[in-house]
C-alpha positions in Angstrom: 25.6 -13.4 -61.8 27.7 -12.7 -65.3 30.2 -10.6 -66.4 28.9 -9.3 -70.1 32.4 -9.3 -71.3 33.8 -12.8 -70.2 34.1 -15.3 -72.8 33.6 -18.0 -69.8 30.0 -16.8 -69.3 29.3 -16.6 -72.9 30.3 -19.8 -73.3 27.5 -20.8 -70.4 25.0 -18.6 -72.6 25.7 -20.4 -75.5 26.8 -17.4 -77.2 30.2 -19.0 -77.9 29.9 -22.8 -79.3 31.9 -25.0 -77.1 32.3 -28.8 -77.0 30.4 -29.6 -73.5 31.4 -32.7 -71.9 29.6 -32.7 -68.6 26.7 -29.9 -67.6 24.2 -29.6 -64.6 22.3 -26.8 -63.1 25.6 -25.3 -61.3 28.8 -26.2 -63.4 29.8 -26.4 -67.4 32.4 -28.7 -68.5 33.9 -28.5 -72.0 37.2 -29.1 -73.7 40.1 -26.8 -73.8 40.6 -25.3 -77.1 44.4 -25.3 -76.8 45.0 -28.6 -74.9 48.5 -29.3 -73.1 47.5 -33.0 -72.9 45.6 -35.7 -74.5 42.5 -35.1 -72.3 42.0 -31.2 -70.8 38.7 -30.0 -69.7 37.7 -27.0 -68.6 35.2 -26.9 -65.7 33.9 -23.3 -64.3 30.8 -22.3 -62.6 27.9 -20.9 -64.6 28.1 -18.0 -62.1 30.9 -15.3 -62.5 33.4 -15.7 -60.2 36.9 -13.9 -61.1 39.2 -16.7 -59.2 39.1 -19.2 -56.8 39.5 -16.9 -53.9 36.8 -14.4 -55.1 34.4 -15.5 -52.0 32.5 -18.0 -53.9 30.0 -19.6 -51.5 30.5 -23.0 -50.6 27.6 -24.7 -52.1 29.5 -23.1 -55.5 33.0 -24.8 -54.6 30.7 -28.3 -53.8 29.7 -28.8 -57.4 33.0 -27.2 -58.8 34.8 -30.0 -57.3 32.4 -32.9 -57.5 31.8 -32.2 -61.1 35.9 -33.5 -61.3 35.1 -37.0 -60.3 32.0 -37.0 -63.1 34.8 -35.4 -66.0 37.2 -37.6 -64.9 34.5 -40.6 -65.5 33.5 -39.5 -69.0 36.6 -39.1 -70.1 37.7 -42.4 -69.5 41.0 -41.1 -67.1 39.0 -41.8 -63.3 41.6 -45.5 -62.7 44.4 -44.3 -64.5 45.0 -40.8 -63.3 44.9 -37.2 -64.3 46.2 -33.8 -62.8 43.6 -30.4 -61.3 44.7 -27.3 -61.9 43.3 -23.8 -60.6 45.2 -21.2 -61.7 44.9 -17.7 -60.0 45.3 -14.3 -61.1 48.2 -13.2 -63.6 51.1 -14.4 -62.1 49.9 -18.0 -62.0 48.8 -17.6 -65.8 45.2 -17.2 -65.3 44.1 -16.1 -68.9 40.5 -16.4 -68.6 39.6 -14.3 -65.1 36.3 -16.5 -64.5 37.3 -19.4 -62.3 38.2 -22.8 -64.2 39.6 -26.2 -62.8 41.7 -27.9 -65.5 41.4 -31.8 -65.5 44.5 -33.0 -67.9 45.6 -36.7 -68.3 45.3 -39.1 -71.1 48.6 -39.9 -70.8 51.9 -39.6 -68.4 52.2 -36.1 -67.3 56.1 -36.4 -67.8 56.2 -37.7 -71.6 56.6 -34.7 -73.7 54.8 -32.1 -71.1 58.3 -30.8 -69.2 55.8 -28.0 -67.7 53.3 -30.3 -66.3 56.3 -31.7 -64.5 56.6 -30.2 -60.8 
């Protein structure tokens, strides 16, 4: 399922260049375009789903989240650490309504990023 106007989706169709750094058949992972740290990928389901709480069935959520571990590999921050983010609906800052997990590290989450502090 899609959403015609979501730039998340047209980023799975390839209608919307993106750098990918992890893909299978379920999940997309690519970089942010505006990063808050040295490393932040975004990883989202290749089905529409608005936010994390929009029913997505569970086989959906299984390769959301083990597609973390494989990021986190690639990008080199799996032993020395890194911060997941899900963000949901406007008051949490959700920009993009298609659900993403942010992976961020790269470097100490308190040097130079007071918001990615609590």
């Amino acid at each position: 399922m899609k959403d015609n106007d979501c730039i998340f989706c047209k980023i799975v169709d390839g209608e919307i260049p993106s750098t990918v750094v992890y893909e299978n058949d379920h999940v997309l992972a690519f970089e942010d375009l505006n990063p808050m740290m040295p490393t932040h990928v975004l990883i989202i389901p290749k089905n529409h789903y608005k936010n994390i709480i929009d029913d997505i069935p569970a086989d959906e959520m299984a390769n959301l989240m083990a597609a973390i571990k494989d990021v986190a590999r690639i990008k080199g921050i799996d032993e020395s650490g890194f911060r997941v983010i899900i963000n949901t609906n406007d008051d949490a800052c959700q920009t993009v309504h298609h659900v993403h997990v942010h992976v961020l590290g790269g470097a100490k989450m308190n040097e130079g990023n007071p918001s990615l502090d609590a």
